[in-house]
C-alpha positions as CSV (number, residue, x, y, z in Angstrom):
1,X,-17.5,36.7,322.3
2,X,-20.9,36.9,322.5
3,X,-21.5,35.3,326.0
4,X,-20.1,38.4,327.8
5,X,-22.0,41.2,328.9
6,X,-22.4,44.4,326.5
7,X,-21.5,47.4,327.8
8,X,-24.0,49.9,328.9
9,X,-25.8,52.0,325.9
10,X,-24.4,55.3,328.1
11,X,-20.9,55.1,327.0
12,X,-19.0,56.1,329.6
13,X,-16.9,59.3,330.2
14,X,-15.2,60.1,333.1
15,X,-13.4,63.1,334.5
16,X,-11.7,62.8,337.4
17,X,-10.6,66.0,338.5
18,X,-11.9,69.8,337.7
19,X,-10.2,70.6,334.4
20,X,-7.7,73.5,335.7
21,X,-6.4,72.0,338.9
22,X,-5.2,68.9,340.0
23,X,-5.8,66.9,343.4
24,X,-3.0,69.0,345.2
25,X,-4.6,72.3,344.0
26,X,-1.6,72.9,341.7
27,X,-2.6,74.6,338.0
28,X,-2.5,72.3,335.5
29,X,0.2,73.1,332.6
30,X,-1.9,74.4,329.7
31,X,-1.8,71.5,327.4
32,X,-3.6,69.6,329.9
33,X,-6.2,71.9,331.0
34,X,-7.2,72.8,327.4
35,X,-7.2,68.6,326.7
36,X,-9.8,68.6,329.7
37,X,-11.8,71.5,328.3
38,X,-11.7,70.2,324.8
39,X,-13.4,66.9,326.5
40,X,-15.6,68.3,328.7
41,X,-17.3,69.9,325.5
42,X,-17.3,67.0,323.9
43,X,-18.5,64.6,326.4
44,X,-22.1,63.2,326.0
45,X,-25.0,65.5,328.2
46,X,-25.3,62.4,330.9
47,X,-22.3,60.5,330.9
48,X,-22.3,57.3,333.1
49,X,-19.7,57.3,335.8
50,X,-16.7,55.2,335.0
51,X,-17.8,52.3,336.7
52,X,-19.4,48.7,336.3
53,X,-21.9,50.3,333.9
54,X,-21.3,47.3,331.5
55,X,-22.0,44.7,334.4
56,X,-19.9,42.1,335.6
57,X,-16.6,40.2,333.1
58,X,-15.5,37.0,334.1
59,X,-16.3,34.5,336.7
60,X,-16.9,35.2,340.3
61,X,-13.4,33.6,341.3
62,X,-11.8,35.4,338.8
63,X,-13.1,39.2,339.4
64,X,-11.6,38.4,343.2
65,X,-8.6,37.3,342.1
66,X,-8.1,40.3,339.8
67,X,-9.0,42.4,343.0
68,X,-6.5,40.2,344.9
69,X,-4.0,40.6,342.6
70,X,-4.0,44.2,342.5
71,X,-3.5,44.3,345.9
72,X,-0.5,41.8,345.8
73,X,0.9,44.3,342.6
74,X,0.7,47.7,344.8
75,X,2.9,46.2,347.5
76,X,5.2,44.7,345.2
77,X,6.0,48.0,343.5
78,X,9.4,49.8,344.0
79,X,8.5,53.4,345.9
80,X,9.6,55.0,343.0
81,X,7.1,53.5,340.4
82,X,4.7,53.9,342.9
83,X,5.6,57.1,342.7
84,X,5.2,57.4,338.8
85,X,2.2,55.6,339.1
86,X,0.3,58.2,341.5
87,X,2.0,61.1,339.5
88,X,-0.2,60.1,336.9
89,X,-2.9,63.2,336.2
90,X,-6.2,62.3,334.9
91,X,-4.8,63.7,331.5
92,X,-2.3,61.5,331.3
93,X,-4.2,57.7,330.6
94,X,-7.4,57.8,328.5
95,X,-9.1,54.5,328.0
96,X,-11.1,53.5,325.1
97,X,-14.2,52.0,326.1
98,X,-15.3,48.1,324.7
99,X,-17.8,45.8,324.9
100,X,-15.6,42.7,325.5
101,X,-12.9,44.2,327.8
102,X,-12.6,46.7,330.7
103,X,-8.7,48.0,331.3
104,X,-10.7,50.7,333.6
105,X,-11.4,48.0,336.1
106,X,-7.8,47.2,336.5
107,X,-6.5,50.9,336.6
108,X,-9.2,51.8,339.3
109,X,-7.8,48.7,341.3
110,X,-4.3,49.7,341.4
111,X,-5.5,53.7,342.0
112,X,-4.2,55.0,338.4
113,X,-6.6,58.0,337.3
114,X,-7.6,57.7,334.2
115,X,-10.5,59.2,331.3
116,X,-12.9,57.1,330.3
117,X,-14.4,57.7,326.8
118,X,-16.4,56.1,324.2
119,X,-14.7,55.0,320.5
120,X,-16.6,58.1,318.4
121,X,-14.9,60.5,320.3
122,X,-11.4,59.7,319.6
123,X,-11.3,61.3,316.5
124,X,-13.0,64.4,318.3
125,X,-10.5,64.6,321.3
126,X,-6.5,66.8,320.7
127,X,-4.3,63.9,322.2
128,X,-1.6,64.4,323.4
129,X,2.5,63.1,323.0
130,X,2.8,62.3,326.6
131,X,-0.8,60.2,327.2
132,X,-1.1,56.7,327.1
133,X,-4.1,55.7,324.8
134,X,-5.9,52.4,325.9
135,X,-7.8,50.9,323.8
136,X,-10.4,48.0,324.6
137,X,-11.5,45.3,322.5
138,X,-13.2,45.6,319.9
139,X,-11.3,48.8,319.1
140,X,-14.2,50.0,316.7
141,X,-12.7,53.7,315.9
142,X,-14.2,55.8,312.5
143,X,-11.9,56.0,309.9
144,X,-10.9,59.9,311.1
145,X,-10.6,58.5,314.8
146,X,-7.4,55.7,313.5
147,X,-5.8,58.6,311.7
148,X,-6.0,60.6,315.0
149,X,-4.4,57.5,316.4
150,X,-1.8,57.4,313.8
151,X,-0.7,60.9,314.4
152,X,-0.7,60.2,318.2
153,X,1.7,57.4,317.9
154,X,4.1,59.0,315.3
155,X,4.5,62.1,317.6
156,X,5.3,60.3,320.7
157,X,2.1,58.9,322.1
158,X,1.7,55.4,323.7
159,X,-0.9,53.5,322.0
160,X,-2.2,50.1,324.4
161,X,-4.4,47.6,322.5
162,X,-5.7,44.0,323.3
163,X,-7.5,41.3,321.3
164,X,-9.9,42.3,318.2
165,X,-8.3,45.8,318.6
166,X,-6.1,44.2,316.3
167,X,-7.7,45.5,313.2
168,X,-7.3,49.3,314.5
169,X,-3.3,48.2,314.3
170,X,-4.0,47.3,310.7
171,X,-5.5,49.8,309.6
172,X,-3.4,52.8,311.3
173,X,0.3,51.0,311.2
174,X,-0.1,48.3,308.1
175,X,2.7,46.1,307.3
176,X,3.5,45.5,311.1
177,X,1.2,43.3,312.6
178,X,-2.6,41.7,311.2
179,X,-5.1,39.0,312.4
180,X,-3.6,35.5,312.1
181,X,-5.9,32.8,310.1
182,X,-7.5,31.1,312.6
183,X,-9.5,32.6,315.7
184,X,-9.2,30.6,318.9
185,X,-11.4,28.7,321.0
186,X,-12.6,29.4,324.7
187,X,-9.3,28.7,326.0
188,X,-6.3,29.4,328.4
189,X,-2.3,28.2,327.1
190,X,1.2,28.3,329.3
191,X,2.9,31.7,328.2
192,X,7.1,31.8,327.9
193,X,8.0,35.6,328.9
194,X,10.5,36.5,326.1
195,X,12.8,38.9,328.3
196,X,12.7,39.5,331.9
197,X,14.5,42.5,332.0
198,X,13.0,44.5,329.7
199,X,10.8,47.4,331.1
200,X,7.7,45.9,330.0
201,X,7.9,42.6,331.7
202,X,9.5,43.6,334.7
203,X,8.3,41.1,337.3
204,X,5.6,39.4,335.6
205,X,6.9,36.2,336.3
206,X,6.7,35.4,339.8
207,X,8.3,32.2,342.2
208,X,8.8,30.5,339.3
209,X,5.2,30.3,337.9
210,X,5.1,30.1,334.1
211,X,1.8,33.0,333.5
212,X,-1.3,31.0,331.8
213,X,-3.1,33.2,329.3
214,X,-6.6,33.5,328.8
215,X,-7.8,32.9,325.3
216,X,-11.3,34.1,324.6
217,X,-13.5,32.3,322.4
218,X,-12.6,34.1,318.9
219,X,-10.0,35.8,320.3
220,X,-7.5,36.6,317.3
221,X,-4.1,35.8,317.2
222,X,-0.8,38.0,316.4
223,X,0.8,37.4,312.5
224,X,3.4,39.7,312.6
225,X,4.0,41.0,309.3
226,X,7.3,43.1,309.7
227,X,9.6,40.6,312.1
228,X,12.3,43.7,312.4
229,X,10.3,46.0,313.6
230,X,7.9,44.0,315.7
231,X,9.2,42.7,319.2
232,X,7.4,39.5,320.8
233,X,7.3,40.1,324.7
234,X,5.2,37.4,325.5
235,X,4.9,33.8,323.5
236,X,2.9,30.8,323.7
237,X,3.7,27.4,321.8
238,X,0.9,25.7,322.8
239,X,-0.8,29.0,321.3
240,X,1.2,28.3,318.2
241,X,0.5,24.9,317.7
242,X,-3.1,25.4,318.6
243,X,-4.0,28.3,316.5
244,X,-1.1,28.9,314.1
245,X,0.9,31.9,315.4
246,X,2.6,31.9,318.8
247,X,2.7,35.7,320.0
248,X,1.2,36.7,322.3
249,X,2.0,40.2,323.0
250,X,4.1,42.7,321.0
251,X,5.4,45.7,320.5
252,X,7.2,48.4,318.3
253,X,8.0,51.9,317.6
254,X,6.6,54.2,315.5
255,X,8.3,57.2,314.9
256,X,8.0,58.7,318.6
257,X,5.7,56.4,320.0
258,X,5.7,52.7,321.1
259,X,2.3,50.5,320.4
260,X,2.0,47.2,322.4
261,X,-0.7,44.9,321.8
262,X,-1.8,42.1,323.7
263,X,-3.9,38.7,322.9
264,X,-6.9,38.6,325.2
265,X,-8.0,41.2,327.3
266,X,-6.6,43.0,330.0
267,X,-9.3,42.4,332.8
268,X,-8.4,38.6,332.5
269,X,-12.1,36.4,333.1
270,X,-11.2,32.6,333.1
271,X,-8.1,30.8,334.3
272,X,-7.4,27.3,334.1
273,X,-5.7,24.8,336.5
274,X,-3.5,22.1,335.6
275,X,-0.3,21.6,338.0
276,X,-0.7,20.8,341.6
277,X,1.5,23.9,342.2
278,X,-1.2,26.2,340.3
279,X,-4.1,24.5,342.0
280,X,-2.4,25.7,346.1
281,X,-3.9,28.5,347.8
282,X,-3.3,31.4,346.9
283,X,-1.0,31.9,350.2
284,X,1.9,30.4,348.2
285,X,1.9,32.9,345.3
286,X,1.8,35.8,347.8
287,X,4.8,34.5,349.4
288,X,6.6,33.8,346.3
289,X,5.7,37.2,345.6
290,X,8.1,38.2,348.2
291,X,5.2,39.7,350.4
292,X,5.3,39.7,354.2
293,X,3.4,37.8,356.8
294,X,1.8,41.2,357.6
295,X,0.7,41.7,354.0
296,X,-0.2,38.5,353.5
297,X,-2.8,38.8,356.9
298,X,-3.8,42.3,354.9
299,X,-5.0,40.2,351.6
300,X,-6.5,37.2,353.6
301,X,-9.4,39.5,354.4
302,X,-9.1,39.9,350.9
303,X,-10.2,36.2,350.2
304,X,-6.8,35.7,349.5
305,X,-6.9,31.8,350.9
306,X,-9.9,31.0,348.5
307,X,-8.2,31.6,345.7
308,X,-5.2,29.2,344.0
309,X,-2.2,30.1,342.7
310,X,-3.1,29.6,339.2
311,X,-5.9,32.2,339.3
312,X,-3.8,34.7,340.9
313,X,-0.8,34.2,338.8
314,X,-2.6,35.0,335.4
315,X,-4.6,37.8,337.1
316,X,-1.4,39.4,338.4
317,X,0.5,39.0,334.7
318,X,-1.9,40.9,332.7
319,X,-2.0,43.7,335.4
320,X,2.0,43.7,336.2
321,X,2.3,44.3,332.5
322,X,0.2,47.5,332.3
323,X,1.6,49.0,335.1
324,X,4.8,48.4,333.8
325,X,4.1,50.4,330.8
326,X,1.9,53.3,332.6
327,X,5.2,53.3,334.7
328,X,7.5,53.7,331.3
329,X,5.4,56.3,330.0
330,X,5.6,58.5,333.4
331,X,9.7,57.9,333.3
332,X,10.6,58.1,329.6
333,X,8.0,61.8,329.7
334,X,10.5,63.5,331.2
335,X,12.9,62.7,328.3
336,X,10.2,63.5,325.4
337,X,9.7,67.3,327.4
338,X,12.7,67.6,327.6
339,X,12.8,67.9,323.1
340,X,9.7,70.5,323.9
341,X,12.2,72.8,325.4
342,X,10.6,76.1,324.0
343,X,7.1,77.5,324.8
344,X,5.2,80.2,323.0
345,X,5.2,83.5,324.2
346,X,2.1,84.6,322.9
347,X,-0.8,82.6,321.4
348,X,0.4,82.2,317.7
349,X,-1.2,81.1,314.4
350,X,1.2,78.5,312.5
351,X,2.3,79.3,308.5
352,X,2.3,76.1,306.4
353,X,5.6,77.4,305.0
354,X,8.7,79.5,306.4
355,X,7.9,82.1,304.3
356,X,4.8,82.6,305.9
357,X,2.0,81.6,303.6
358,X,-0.4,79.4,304.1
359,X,-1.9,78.7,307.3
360,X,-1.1,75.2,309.1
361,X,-3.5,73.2,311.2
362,X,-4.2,74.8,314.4
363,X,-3.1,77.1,316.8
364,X,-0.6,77.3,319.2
365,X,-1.8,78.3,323.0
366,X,0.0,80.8,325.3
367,X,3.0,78.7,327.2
368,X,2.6,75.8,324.9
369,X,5.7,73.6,325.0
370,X,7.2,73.7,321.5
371,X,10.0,71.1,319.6
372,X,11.8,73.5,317.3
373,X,11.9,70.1,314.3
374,X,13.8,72.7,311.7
375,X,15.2,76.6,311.6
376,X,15.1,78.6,308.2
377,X,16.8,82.2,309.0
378,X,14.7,83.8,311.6
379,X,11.8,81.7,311.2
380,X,11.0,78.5,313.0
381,X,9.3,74.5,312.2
382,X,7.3,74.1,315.4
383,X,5.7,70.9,317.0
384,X,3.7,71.4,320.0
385,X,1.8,68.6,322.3
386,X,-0.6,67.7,320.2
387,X,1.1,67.1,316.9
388,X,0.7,70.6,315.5
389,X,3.3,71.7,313.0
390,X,3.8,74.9,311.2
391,X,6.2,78.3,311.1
392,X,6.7,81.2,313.3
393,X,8.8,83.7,313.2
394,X,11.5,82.6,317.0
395,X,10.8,85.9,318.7
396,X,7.4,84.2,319.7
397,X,9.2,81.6,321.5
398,X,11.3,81.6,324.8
């Protein structure tokens, strides 16, 4: 991977909002506020602003038809994941930063607010059960920073990974998933999209178009180690064939959370043309899209008639599939909150046991939300937010 550009020295951090208020002046619950306190402290003295600090991925086609393709993505959404989409806080999706990879381009084309941090402070940040963490390749997290990822996942957190970020899913879930034997060359395979109606893969096909997937040079691929557990979304024979193992994204549960990891990156760089059908203007895939004549007129100023339908197709794949999960995370939130259906009445210090002694890890805020996870007598097994567990006695809960 060593023809793309680094990214910048000035890892970048970005906070989108002040940390007590959000866009419509409404005060932020106090999980989230605290989050954006507890990174604000942490966050380097001159952050860069979350940006193109690491220069320019990909080819000049390509970066226009990712741009394209976002476009042809927000019209194509249904008004209520739009909705979900924009409900989104600037607590809610924290990227990872990488020098290989850029999800941060891709969530600033489709207008989803996100935090932009580097690796070394993921061990340093109190996550949360109901962010999304997204993690671009390399995935190079300390040893403190994959148990903090661990913890996220097992208490309901979604966990988003692509290519070498591989080994951070070895090392924080083993037995699911690891590096297959053989990296691949600078290449880009057909993809079969496993099942259309599941949540995650929700319109990624479009008029017809089998997606092609872009294979870095030494990208690694998927050996899934536990095949009950680990779901294959996306596939690729020719990948198989190629490079001994066919996945090419999956996903499983842990505990509460779900992890889904993807080969390749998500800001996609190269494409490759082989059909007739994928070497058309780019016209045709906006129509099979389903878009308009007026939309269509919108993304020709767009440069939407300069690029094929190949480029926009695998562009628009990789994209479709990350919304769909930002858009999961937003709907299935309401359900996890809804198991946090106690808050704390006071700030209270957590026991390690019911009888009091010992002192558990962390405290508990004022108007926390709280899972009651087990009840001895009077006294009550709290989880809040961010994975803290410990007694209290119930009157400090209502």
């Amino acid at each position: 991977m060593s023809q793309l550009v680094r990214a910048s020295a000035a890892l970048l951090v970005a906070l989108l909002l002040p940390a007590t208020a959000r866009a419509d002046g409404e005060k932020l619950e106090p999980e989230k506020a605290d989050f954006q306190k507890a990174l604000k402290k942490a966050m380097p003295a001159k952050p860069a602003t979350d940006g193109v600090a690491g220069g320019k991925l990909g080819t000049t086609g390509m970066r226009r038809a990712n741009e394209v393709a976002a476009a042809v993505l927000e019209r194509r959404l249904q008004s209520n994941e739009l909705k979900l989409l924009r409900q989104a806080g600037e607590a809610d999706v924290i990227v990872v930063t990488g020098s290989y990879d850029r999800v941060q381009d891709v969530l600033r084309a489709v207008q989803v607010k996100h935090v932009v941090v580097p690796p070394n402070l993921v061990e340093r940040l109190p996550l949360m059960s109901t962010q999304t963490l997204m993690v671009n390749c390399p995935g190079n997290l300390t040893r403190a920073g994959v148990a903090k990822v661990k913890q996220f996942v097992r208490t309901g957190g979604y966990l988003v990974t692509t290519d070498w970020a591989l080994t951070l899913l070895a090392r924080a879930f083993p037995g699911y998933v690891a590096r297959g034997g053989r990296d691949t060359g600078n290449d880009v395979v057909a993809v079969h999209v496993h099942k259309s109606d599941d949540p995650w893969l929700k319109h990624v096909q479009t008029g017809g178009q089998r997606p092609r997937w872009w294979l870095e040079s030494s990208s690694y691929p998927i050996r899934i180690l536990d095949k009950q557990r680990v779901k294959v979304l996306i596939s690729s024979p020719e990948m198989g064939r190629k490079y001994g193992h066919s996945p090419i994204a999956v996903a499983f549960s842990f505990d509460d959370g779900k992890v889904l990891h993807m080969t390749s990156h998500f800001y996609l760089q190269q494409s490759k043309l082989v059909s007739a059908k994928e070497r058309a203007k780019g016209t045709a895939f906006a129509k099979a899209a389903g878009l308009s004549e007026k939309q269509i007129s919108e993304l020709r100023a767009k440069g939407l008639d300069k690029l094929s339908v190949g480029e926009l197709n695998s562009a628009y794949s990789m994209q479709r599939v990350t919304a769909n999960v930002l858009v999961s995370r937003q709907a299935e939130n309401k359900t996890l909150l809804q198991k946090y259906g106690k808050r704390a009445r006071r700030a209270v210090t957590l026991s390690a046991e019911a009888s009091g002694k010992g002192r558990a890890r962390g405290d508990v805020g004022k108007d926390y939300r709280l899972r009651v996870v087990e009840k001895k007598g009077k006294q009550v097994k709290v989880r809040d937010l961010f994975g803290r567990e410990g007694w209290t006695d119930e009157a400090n809960l209502y």
